[in-house]
Each structure stands twice: as C-alpha cells, then as structure tokens.
PyMOL Python script that loads the backbone (N, CA, C, O; Angstrom):
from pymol import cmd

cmd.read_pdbstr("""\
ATOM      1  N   UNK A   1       0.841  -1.179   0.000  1.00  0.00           N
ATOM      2  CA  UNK A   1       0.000   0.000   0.000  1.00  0.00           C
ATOM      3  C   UNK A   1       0.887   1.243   0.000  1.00  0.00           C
ATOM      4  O   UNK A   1       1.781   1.381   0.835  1.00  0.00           O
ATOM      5  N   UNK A   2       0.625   2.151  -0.956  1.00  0.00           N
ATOM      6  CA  UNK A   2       1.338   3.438  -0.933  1.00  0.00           C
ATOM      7  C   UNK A   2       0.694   4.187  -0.009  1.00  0.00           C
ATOM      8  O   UNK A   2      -0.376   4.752  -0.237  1.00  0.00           O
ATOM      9  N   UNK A   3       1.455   4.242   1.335  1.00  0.00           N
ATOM     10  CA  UNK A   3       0.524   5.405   2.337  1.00  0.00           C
ATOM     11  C   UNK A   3       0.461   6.749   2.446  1.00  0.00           C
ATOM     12  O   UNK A   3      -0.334   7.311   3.199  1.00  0.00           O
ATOM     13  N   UNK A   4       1.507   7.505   1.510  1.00  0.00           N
ATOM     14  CA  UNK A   4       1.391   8.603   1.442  1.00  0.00           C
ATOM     15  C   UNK A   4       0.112   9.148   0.407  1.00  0.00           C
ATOM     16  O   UNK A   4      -0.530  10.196   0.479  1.00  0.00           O
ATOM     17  N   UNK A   5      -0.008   7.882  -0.697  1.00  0.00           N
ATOM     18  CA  UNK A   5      -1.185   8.175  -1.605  1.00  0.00           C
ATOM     19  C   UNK A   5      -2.639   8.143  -0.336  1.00  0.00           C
ATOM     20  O   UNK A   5      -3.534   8.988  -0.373  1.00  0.00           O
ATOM     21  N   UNK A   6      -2.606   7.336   0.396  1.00  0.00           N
ATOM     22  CA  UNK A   6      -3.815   6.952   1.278  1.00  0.00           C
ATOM     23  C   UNK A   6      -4.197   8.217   1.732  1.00  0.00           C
ATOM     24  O   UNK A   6      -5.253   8.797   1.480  1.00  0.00           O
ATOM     25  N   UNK A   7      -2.941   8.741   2.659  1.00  0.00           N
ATOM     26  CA  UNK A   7      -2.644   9.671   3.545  1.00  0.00           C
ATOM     27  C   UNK A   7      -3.823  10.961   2.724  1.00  0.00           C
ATOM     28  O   UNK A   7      -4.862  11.357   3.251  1.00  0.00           O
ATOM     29  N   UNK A   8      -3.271  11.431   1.294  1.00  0.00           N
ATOM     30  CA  UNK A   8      -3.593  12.534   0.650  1.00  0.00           C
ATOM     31  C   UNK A   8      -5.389  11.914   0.609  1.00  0.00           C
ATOM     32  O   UNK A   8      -6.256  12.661   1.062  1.00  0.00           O
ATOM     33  N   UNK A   9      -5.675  10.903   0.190  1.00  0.00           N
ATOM     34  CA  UNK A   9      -6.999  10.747  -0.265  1.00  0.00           C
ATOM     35  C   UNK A   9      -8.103  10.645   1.015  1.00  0.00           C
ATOM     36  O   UNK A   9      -9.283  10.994   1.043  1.00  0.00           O
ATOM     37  N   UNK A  10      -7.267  10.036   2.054  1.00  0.00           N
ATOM     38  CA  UNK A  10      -8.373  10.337   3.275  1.00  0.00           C
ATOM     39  C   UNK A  10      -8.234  11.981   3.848  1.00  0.00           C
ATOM     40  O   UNK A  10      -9.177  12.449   4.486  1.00  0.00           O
ATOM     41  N   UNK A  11      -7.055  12.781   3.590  1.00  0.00           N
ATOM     42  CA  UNK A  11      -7.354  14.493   3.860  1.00  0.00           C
ATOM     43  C   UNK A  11      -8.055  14.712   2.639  1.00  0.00           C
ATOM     44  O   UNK A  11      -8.644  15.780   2.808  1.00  0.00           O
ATOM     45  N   UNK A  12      -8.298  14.297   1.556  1.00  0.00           N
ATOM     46  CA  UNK A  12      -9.417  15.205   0.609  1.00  0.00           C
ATOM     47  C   UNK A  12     -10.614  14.512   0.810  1.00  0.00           C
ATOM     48  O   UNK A  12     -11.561  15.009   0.201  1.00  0.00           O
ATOM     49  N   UNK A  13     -10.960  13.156   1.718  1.00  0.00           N
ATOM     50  CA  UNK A  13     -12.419  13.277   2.125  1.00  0.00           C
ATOM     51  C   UNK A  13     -12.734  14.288   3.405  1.00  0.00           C
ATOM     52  O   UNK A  13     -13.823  14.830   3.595  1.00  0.00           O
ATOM     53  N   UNK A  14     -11.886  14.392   4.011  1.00  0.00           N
ATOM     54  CA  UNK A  14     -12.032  15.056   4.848  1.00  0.00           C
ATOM     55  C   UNK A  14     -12.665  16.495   4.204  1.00  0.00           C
ATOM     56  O   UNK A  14     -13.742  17.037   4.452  1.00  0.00           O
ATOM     57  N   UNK A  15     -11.839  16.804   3.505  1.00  0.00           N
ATOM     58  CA  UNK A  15     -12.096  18.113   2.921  1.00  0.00           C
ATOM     59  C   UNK A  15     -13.753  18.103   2.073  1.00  0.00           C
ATOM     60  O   UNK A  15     -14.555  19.035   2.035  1.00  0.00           O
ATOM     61  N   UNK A  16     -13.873  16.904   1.535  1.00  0.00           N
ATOM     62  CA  UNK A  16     -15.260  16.821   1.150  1.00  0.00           C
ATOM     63  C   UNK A  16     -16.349  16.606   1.923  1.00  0.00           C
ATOM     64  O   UNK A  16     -17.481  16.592   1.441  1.00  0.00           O
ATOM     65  N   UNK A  17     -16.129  16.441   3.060  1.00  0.00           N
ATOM     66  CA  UNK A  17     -17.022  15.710   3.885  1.00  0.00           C
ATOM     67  C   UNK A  17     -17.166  16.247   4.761  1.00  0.00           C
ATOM     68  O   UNK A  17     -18.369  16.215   5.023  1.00  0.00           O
ATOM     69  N   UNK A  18     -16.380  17.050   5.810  1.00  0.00           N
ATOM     70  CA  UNK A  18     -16.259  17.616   7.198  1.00  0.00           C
ATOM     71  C   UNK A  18     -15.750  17.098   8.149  1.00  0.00           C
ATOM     72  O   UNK A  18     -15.528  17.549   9.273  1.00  0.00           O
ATOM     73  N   UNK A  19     -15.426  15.499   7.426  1.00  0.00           N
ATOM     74  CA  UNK A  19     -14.382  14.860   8.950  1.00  0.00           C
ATOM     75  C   UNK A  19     -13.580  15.731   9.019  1.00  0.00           C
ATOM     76  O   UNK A  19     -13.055  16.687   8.449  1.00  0.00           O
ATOM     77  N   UNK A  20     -13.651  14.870  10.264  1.00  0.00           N
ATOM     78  CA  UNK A  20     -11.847  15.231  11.370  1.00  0.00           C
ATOM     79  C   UNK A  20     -10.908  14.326  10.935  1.00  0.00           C
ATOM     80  O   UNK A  20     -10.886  13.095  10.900  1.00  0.00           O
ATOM     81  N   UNK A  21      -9.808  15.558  10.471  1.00  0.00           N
ATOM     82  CA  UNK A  21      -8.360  14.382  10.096  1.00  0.00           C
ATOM     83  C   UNK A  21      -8.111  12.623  11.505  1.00  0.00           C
ATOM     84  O   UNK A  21      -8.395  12.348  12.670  1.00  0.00           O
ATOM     85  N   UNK A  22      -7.462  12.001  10.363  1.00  0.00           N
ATOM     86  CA  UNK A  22      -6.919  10.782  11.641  1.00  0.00           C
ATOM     87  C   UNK A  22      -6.312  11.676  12.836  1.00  0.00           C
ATOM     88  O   UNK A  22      -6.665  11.583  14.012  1.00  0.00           O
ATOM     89  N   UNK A  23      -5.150  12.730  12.236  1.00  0.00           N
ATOM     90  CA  UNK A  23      -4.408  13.357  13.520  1.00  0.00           C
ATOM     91  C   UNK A  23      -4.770  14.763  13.651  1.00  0.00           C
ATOM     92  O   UNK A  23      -5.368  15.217  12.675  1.00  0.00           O
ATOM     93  N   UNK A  24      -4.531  15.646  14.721  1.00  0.00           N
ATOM     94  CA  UNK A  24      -5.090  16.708  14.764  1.00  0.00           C
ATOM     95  C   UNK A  24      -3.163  17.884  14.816  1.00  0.00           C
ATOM     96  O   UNK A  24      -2.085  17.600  15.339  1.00  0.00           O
ATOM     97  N   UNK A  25      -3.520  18.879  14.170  1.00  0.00           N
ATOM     98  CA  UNK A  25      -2.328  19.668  13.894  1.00  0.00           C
ATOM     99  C   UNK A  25      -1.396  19.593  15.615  1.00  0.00           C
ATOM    100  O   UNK A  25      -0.208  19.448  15.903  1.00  0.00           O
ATOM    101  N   UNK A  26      -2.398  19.738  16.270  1.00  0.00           N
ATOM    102  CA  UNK A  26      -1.411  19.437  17.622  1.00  0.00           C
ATOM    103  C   UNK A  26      -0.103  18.551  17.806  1.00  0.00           C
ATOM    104  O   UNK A  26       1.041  18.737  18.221  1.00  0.00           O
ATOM    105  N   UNK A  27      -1.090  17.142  17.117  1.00  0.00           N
ATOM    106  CA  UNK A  27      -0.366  16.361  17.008  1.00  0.00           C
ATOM    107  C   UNK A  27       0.789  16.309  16.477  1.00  0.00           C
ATOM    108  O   UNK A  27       1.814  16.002  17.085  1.00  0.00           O
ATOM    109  N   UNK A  28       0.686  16.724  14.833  1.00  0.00           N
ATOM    110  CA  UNK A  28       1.536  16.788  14.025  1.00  0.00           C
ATOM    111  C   UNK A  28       2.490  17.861  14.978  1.00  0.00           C
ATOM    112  O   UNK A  28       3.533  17.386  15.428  1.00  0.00           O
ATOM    113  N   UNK A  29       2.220  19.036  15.241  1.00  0.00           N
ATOM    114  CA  UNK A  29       3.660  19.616  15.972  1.00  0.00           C
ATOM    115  C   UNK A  29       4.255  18.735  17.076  1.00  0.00           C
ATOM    116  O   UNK A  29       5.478  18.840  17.171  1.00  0.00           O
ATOM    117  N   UNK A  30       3.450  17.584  18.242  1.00  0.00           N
ATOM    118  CA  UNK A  30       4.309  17.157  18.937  1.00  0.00           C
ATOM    119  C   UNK A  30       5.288  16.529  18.195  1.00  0.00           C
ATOM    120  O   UNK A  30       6.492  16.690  18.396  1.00  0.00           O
ATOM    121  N   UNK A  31       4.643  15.565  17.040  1.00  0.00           N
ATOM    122  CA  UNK A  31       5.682  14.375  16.236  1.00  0.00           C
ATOM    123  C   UNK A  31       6.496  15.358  15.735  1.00  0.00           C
ATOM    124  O   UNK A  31       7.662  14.978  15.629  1.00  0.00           O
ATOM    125  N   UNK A  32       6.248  16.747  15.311  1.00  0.00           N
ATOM    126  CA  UNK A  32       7.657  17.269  13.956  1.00  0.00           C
ATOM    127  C   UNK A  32       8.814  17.598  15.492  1.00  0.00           C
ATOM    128  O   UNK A  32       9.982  17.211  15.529  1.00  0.00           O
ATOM    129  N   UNK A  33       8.122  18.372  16.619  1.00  0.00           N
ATOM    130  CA  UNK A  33       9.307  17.729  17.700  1.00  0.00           C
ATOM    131  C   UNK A  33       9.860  17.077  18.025  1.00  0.00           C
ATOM    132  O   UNK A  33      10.903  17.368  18.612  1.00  0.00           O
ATOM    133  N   UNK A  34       9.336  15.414  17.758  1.00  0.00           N
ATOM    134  CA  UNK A  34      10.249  14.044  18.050  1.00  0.00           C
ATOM    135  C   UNK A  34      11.414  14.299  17.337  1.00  0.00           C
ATOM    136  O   UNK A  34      12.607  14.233  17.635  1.00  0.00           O
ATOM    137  N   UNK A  35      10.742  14.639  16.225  1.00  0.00           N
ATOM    138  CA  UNK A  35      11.754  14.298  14.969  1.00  0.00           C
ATOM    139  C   UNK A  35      12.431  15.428  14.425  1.00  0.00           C
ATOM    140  O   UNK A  35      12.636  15.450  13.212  1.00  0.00           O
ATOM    141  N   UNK A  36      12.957  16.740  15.435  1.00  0.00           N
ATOM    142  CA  UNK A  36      13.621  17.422  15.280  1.00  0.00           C
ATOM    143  C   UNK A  36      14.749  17.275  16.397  1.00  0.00           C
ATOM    144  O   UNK A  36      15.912  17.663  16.285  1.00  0.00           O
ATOM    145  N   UNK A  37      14.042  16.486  17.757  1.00  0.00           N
ATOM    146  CA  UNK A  37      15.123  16.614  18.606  1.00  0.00           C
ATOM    147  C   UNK A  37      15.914  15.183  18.021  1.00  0.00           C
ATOM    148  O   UNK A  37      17.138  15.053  18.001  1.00  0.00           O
ATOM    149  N   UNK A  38      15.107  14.340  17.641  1.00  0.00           N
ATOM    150  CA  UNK A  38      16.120  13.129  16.735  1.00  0.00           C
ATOM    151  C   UNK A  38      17.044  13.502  16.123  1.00  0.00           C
ATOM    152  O   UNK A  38      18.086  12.849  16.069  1.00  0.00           O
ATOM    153  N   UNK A  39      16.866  14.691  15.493  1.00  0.00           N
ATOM    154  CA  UNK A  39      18.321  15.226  14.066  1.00  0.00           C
ATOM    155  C   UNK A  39      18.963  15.762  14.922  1.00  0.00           C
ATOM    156  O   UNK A  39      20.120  15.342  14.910  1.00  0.00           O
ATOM    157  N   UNK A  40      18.701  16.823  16.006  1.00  0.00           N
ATOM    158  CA  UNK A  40      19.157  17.185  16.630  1.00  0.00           C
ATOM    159  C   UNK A  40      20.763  16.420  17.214  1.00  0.00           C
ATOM    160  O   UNK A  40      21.926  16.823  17.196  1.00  0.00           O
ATOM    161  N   UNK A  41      19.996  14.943  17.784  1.00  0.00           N
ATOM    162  CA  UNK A  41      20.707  14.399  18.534  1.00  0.00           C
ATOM    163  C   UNK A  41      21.878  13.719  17.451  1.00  0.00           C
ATOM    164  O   UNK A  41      23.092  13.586  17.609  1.00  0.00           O
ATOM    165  N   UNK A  42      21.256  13.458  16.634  1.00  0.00           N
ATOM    166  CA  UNK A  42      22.219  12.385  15.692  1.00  0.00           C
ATOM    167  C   UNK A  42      23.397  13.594  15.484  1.00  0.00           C
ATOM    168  O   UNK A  42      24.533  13.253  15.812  1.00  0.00           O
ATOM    169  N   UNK A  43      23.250  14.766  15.046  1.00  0.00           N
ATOM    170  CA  UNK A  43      23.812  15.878  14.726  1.00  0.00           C
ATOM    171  C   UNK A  43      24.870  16.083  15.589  1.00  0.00           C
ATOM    172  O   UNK A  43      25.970  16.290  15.078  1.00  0.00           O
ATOM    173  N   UNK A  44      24.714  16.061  17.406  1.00  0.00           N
ATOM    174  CA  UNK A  44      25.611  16.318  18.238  1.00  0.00           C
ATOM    175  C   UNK A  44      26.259  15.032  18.712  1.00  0.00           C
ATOM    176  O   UNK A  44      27.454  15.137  18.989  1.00  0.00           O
ATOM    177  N   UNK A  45      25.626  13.672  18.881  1.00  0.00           N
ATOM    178  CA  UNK A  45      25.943  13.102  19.782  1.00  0.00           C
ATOM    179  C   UNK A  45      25.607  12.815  21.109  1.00  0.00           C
ATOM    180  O   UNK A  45      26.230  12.065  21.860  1.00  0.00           O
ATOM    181  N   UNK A  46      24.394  13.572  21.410  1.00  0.00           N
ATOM    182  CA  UNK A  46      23.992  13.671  22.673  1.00  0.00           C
ATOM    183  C   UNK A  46      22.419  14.023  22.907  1.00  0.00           C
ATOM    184  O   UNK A  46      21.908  14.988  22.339  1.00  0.00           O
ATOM    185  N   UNK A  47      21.631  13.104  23.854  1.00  0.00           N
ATOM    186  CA  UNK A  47      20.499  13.611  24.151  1.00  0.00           C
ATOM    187  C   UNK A  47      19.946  14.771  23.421  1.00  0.00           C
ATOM    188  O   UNK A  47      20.819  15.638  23.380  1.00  0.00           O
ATOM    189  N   UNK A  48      18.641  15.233  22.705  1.00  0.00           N
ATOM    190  CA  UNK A  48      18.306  16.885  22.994  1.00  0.00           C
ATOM    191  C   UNK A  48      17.281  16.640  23.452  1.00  0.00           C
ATOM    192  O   UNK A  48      16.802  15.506  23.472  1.00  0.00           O
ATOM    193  N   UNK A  49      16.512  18.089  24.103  1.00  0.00           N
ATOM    194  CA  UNK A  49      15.225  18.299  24.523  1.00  0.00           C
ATOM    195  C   UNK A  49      14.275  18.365  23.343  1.00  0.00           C
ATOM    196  O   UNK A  49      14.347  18.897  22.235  1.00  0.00           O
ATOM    197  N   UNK A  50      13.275  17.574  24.026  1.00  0.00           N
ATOM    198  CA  UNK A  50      12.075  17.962  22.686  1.00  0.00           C
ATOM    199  C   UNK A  50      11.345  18.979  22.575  1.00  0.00           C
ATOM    200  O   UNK A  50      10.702  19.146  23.611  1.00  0.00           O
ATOM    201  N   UNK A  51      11.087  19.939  21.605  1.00  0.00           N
ATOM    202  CA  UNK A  51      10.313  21.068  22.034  1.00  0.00           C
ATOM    203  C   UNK A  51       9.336  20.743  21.979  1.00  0.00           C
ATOM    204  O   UNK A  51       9.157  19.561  21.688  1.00  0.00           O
ATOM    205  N   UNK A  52       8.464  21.401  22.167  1.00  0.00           N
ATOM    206  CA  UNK A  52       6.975  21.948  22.475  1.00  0.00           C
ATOM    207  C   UNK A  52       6.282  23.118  22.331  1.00  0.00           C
ATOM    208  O   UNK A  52       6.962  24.048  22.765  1.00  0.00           O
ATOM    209  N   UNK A  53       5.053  23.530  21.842  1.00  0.00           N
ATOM    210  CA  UNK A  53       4.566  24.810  21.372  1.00  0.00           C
ATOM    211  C   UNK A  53       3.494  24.698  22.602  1.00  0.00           C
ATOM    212  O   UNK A  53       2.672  25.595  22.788  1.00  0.00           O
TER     213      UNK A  53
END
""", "prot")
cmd.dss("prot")
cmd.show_as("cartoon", "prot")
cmd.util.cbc("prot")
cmd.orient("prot")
C-alpha cells in the first residue's frame, strides 16, 4: 500500500465531507518535535530536549 497516496486521499475526504483528520495539527507539531530533537541528537551526539509549542 502506498501510504502517502492513502494519507492525501483520506485528507481530501475530509475536505469533502467535514471529517476530522486521523491526527489533529497538535499532534503533528508534537511528532515534527520528536523528529527534530532526533536530528538534533544524531547531529551532536547527545540527548536533545524535545520542544513543544
């Protein structure tokens, strides 16, 4: 299964329909934090803090 194709076609029912995405933008900023203090870390060598908005 191509999930990024999935990904796009369940946000344009959404968009047709009025659902609620699977994730909510909140979300998406905690995960783009995982995965900034991840580069982060690979980058130094060491632990980083995860941010948060």
């Amino acid at each position: 299964m191509d999930t990024f194709a999935a990904e796009i076609a369940d946000f344009v029912t959404c968009l047709e329909t009025g659902r609620r995405t699977l994730n909510t933008e909140d979300e998406g900023i905690a995960v783009l934090g995982i995965i900034l203090a991840a580069y982060e870390s690979s980058r130094t060598g060491s632990a980083a803090e995860v941010l948060s908005v």
